[in-house]
C-alpha positions as CSV (number, residue, x, y, z in Angstrom):
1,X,6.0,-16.3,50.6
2,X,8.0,-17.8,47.9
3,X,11.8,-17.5,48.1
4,X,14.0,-17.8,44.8
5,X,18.1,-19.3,45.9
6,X,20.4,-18.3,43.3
7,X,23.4,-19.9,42.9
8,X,26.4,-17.6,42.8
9,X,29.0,-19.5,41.7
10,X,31.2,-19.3,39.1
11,X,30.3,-21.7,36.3
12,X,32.0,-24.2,34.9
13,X,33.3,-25.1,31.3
14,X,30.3,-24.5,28.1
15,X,27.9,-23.6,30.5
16,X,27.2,-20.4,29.1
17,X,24.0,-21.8,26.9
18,X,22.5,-23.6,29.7
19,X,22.5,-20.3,32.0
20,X,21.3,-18.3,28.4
21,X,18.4,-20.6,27.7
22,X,17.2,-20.3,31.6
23,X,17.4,-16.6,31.6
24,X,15.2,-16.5,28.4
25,X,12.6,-19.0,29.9
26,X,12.6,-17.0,33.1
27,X,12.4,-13.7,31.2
28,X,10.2,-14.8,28.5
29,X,7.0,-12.3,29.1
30,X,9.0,-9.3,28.8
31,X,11.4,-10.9,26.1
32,X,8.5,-11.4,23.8
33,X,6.8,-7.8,24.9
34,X,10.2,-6.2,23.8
35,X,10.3,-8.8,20.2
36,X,6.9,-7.4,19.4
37,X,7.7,-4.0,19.6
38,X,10.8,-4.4,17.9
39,X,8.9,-6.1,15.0
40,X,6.7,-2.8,14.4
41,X,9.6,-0.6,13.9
42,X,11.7,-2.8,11.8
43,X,11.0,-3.9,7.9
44,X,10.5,-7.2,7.3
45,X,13.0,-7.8,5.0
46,X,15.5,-7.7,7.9
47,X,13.2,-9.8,9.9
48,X,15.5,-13.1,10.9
49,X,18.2,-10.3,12.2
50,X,19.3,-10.5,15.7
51,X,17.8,-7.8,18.1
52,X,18.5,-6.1,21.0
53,X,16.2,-5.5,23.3
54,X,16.4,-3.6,27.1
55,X,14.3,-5.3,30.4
56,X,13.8,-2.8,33.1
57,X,15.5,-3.3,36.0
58,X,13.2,-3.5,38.2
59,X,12.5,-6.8,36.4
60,X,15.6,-8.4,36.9
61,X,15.9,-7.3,40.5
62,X,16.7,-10.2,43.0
63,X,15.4,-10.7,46.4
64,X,18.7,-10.3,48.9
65,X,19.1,-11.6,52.2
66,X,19.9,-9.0,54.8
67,X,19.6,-8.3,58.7
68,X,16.8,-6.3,59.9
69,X,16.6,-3.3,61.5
70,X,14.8,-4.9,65.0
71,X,16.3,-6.5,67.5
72,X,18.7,-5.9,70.3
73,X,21.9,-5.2,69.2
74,X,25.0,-5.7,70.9
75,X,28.3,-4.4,68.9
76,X,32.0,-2.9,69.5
77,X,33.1,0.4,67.8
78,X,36.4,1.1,67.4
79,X,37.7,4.7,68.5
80,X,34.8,4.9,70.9
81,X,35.0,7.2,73.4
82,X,31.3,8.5,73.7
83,X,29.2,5.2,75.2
84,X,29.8,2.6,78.1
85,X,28.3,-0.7,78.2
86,X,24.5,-0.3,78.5
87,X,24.1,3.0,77.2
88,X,20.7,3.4,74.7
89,X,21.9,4.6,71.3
90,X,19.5,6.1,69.5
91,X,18.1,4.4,66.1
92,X,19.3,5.9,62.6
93,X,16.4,7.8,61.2
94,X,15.0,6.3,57.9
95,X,16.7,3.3,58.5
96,X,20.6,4.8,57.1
97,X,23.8,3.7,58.3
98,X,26.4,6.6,58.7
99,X,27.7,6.2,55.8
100,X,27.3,8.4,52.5
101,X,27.8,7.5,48.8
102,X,24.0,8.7,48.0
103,X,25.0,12.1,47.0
104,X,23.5,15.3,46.6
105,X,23.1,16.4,43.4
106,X,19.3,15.1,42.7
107,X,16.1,14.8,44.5
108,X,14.2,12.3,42.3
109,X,15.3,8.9,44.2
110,X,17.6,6.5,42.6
111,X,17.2,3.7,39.9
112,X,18.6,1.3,37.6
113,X,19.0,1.8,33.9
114,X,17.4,-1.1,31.5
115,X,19.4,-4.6,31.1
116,X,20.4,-4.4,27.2
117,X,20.3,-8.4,26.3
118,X,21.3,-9.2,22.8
119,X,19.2,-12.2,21.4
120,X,20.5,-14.2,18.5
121,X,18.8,-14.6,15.0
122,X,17.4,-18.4,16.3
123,X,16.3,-16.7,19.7
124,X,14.7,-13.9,18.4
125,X,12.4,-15.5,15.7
126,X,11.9,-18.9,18.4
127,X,10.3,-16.2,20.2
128,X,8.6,-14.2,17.2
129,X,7.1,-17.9,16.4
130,X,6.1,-18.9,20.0
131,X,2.6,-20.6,20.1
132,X,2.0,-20.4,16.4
133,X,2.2,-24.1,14.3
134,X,1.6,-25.0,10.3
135,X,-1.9,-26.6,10.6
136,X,-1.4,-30.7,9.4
137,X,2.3,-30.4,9.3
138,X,2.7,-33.7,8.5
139,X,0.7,-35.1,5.8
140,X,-2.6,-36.6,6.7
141,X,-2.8,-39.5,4.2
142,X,0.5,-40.9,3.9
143,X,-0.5,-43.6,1.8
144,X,-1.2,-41.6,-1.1
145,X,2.8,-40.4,-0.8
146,X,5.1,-41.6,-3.2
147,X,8.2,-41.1,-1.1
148,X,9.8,-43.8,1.2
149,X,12.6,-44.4,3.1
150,X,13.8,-47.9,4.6
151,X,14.1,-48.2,8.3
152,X,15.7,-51.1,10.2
153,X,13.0,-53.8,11.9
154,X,14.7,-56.1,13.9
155,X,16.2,-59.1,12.3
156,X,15.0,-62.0,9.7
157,X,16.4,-66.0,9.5
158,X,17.2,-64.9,5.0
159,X,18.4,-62.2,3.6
160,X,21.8,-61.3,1.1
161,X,25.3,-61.5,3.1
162,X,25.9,-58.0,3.2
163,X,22.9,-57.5,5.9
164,X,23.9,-60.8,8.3
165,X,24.4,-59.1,11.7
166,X,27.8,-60.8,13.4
167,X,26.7,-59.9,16.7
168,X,23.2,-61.7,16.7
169,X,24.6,-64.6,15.0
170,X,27.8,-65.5,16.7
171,X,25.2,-65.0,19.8
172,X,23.2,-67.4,18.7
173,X,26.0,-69.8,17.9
174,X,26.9,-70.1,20.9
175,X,23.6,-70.8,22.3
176,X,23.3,-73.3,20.1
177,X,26.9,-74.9,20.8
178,X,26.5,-74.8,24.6
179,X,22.5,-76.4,24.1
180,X,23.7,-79.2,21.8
181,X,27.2,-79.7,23.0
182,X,26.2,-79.3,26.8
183,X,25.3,-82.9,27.8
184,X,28.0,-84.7,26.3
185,X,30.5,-82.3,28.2
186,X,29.0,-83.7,31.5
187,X,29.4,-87.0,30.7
188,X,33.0,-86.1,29.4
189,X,33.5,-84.3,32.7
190,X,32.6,-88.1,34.3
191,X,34.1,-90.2,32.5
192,X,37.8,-88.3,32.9
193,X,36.5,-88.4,36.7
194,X,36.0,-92.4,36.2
195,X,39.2,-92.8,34.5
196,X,41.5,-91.0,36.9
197,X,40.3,-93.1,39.8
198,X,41.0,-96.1,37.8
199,X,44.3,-95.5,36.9
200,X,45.2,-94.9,40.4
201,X,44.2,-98.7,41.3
202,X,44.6,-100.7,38.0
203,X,47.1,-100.7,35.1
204,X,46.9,-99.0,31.9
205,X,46.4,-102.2,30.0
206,X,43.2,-103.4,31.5
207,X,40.4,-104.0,29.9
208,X,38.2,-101.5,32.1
209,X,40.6,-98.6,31.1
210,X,40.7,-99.1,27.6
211,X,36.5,-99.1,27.5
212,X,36.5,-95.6,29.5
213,X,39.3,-94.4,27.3
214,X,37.1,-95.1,24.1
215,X,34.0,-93.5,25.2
216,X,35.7,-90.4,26.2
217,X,37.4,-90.7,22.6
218,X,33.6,-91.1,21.3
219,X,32.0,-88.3,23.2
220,X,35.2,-85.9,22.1
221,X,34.5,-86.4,18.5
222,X,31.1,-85.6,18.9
223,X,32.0,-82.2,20.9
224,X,33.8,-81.6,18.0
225,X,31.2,-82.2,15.6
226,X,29.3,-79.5,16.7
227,X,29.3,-76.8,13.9
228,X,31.1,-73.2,15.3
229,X,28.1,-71.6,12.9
230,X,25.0,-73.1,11.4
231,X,23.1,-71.8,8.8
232,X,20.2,-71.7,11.5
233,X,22.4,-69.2,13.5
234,X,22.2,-66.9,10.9
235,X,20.5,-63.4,11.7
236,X,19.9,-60.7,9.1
237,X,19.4,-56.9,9.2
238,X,15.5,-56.2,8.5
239,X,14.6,-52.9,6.7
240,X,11.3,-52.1,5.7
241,X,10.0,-48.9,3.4
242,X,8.2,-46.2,5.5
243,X,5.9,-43.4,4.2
244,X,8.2,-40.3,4.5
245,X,6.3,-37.1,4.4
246,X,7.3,-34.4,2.0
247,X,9.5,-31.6,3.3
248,X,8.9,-29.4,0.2
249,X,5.9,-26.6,0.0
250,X,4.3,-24.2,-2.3
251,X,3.1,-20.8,-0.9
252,X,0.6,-19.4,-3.5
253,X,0.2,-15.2,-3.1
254,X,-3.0,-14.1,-4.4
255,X,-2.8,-9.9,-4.9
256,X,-5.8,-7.4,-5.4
257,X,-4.2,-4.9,-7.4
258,X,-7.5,-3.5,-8.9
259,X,-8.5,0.5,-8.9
260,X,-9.5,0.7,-5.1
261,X,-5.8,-1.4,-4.0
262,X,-3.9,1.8,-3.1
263,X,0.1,1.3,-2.0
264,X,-0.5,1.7,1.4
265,X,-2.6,-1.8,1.1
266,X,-0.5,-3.1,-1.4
267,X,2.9,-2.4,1.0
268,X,0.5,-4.3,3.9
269,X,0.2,-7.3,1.9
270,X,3.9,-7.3,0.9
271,X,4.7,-7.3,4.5
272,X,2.1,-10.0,4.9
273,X,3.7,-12.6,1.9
274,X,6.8,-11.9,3.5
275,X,6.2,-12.7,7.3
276,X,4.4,-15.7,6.1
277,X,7.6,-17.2,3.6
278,X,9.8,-16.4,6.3
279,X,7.6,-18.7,8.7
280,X,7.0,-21.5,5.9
281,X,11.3,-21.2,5.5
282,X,11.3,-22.6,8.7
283,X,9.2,-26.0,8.8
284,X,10.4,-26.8,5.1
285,X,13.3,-27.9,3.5
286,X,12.3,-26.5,0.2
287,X,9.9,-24.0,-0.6
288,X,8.8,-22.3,-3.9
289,X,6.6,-19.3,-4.5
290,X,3.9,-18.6,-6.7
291,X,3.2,-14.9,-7.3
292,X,-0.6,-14.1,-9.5
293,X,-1.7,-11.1,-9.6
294,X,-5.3,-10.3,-10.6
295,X,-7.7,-7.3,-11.5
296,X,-10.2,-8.6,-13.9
297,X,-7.7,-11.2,-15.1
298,X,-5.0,-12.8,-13.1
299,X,-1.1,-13.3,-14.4
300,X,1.6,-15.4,-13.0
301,X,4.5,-12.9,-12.5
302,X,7.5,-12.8,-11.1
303,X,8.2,-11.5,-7.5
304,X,9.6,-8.0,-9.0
305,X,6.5,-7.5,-10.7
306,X,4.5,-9.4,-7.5
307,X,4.9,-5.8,-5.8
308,X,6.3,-3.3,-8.1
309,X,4.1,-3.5,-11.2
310,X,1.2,-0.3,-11.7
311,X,-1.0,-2.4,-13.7
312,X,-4.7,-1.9,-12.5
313,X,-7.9,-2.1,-13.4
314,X,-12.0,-3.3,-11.6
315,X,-11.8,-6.9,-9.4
316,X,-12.8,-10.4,-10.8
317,X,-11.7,-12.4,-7.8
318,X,-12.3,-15.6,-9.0
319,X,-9.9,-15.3,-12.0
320,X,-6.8,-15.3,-9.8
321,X,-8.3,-19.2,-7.8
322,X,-9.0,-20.5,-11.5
323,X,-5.4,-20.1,-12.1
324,X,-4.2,-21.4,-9.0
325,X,-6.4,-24.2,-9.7
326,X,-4.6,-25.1,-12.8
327,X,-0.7,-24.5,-11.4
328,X,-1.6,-26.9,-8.8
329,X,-3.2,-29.4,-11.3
330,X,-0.4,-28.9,-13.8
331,X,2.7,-28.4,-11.1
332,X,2.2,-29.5,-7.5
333,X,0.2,-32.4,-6.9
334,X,-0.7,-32.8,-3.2
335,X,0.8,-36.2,-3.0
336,X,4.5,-34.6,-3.0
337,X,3.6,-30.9,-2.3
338,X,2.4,-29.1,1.0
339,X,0.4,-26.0,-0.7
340,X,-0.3,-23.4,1.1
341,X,-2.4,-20.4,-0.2
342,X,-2.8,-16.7,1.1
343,X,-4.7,-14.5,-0.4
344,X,-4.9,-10.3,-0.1
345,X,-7.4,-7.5,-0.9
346,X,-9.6,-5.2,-0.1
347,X,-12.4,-7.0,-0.4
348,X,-14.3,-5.2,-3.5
349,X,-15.2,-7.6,-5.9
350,X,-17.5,-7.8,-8.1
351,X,-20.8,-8.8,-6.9
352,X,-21.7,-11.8,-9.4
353,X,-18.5,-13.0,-8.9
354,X,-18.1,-13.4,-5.3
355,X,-20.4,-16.5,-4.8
356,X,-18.3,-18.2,-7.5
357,X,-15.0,-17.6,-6.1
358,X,-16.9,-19.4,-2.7
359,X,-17.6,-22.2,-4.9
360,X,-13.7,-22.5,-6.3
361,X,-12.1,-22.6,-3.1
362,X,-14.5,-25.3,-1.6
363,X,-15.0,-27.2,-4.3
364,X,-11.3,-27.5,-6.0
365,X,-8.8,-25.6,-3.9
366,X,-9.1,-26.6,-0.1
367,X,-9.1,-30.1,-0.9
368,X,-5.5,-30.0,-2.2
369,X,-4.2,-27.3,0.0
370,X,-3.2,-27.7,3.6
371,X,-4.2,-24.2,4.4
372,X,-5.5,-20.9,3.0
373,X,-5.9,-17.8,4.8
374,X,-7.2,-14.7,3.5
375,X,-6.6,-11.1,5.0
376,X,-9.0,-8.5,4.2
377,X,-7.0,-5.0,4.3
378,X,-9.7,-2.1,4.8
379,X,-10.5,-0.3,8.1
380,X,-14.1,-0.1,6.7
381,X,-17.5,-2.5,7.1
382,X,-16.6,-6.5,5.3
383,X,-17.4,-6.3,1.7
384,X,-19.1,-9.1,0.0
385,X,-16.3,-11.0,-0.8
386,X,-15.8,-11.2,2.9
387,X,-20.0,-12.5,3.3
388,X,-19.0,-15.0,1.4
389,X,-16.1,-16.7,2.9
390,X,-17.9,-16.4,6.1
391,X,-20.0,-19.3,5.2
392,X,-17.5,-20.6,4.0
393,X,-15.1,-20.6,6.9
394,X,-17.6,-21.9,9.2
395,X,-17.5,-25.5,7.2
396,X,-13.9,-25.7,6.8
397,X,-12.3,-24.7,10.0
398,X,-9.0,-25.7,10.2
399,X,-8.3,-25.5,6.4
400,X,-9.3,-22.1,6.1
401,X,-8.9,-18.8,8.0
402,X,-10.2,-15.2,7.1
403,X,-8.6,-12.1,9.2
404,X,-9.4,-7.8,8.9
405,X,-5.8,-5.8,8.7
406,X,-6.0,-1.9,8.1
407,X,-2.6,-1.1,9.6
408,X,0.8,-2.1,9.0
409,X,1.0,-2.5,12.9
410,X,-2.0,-5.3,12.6
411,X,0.3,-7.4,10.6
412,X,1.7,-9.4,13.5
413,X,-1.5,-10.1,16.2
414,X,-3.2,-11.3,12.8
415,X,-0.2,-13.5,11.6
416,X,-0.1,-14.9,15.3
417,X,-4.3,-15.7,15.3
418,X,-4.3,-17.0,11.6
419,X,-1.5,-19.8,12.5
420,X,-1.9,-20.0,16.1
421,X,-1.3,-23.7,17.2
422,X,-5.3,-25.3,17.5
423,X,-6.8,-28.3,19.5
């Protein structure tokens, strides 16, 4: 049987976030039950809002101590006037004391309404994020950045006077002083021995005496010889230039908004772009966004006309990765930009073109990106675009991920499998 103590105490000064944290990590299952449910009926455009959210309480129940109901007891009732010692009482049916305070008024039992816990804007999207990770985070080949930063390395024997380091010299100083000067403060220590002893039996004019007196004189000046701080004490500051990895990113949103992209899909993969910025928003210190949309030709617009525009017409796929292709090329070179690339539609392409956009992405696109996921929105059987990212995805695991959405409510298991953290 395992036994939970909790500590009743009154708490002490700030440790209100200490006692928050641990209810959250003891509560966490139905905290993040309660955070997916609230994500379904809000809009993601309030999405990094606060939230509260109820646990039954039933949940949050604690295990009391209490005496049973065996036993023999032995008590004293005041205003007893019934019983003498030894007398059998009879036991309280259903286990009741005398008292009341149950009532009358239902016959359905009693319970405990829901615990209504508040979670900040950091808690509640820490737990909308749990166990999902940017895949290569940090930049593989840091060689090939151009970015540095100088770190400190320990300490050098040269370097310019604003980097000497006073503590590390004057410590070596006087490891050098106490080396050096070390011996002849022994014999200085005996000689002043050997000439208080003489003076105690001979005058100060003797011969003896004066000889002691100039060695000790001798010895003295060499002491003093001894330089408070060398130029071999000297101890420098080291910094050396590190690869720093680039805290800026690109999110490129690809849009199907050919004939057979309704609004229903197209409001799916608005809620999609958006979940995914949010998530970018917090791993990087500066992100941009890239909005093309394609039909038979694909246009850079801006995020207005991203979502609102009723331009359609049929599906060339690969029109929209050419120009993504050439952005990167003539905008964001991978050296100083983490790209990222997510792609919607519904999967109707044009047949002859399907193969080719295959060929785009794994020849010129994955190469530079750090991922691209594409999400299929269609409750009916894979089209051919999707046969051909299959093969595909099977080579480029890790850079690459393909999911099937065909309701709004599939946006968040599909968001959690595309960027779940991986071995």
């Amino acid at each position: 049987m395992n036994v939970r103590i909790v500590d009743r105490r009154y708490d002490s000064k700030n440790k209100s976030s200490v006692n928050r944290s641990r209810f959250i990590q003891r509560f966490k299952g139905q905290i993040r039950k309660a955070v997916a449910d609230a994500i379904n009926k809000r809009g993601l455009k309030n999405l990094d809002d606060g939230e509260k959210i109820g646990i039954p309480g039933k949940d949050i129940d604690e295990p009391q101590f209490e005496h049973g109901q065996g036993g023999v007891w032995e008590a004293v009732r005041p205003g007893n006037d019934r019983f003498n010692r030894g007398d059998q009482v009879d036991r309280p049916k259903g286990g009741g004391g005398g008292g009341g305070g149950k009532g009358k008024a239902g016959n359905e039992g009693e319970s405990l309404d829901d615990f209504v816990f508040t979670l900040t804007k950091d808690e509640f999207l820490d737990i909308f994020f749990d166990e999902m990770a940017l895949p290569n985070l940090v930049k593989q080949q840091l060689a090939q950045i151009e970015q540095y930063k100088r770190t400190r390395a320990g300490f050098v024997q040269t370097g310019v006077p604003t980097n000497v380091n006073l503590t590390r010299t004057m410590r070596g100083a006087a490891g050098r002083r106490i080396a050096i000067g070390g011996p002849y403060a022994s014999q200085l220590r005996a000689l002043e021995k050997e000439l208080a002893e003489l003076m105690e039996t001979v005058p100060e004019t003797d011969p003896e005496v004066e000889r002691v007196r100039k060695e000790i004189a001798k010895l003295r000046a060499k002491i003093e010889a001894v330089p408070f701080v060398d130029t071999f004490d000297l101890r420098y500051n080291n910094r050396v230039k590190t690869p720093k990895p680039s805290t800026q990113a690109v999110m490129f949103c690809l849009l199907d908004v050919s004939g057979s992209m309704d609004e229903g899909r197209k409001n799916v993969a608005k809620r999609f772009f958006m979940l995914l910025y949010l998530f970018l928003n917090r791993n990087y210190e500066h992100i941009e966004v890239v909005f093309i949309r394609h039909h038979t030709v694909a246009t850079e617009v801006n995020e207005d006309d991203f979502f609102t525009s009723r331009e359609s017409g049929g599906t060339v796929v690969s029109s929209a990765l050419t120009l993504m292709h050439e952005i990167i090329v003539a905008r964001y070179p991978s050296t100083t930009w983490n790209i990222y690339g997510a792609q919607a539609s519904d999967g109707d392409n044009w047949h002859d073109d399907s193969p080719r956009c295959r060929d785009i992405l794994q020849n010129q696109i994955l190469d530079l990106t750090q991922y691209f996921a594409y999400i299929e929105i269609t409750d009916g059987p894979p089209q051919n675009l999707w046969e051909e990212y299959e093969k595909l995805q099977a080579k480029r695991e890790g850079h690459f991920a393909m999911q099937r959405i065909s309701t709004v409510a599939d946006i968040y298991p599909v968001f959690r499998e595309l960027f779940k953290r991986r071995a």
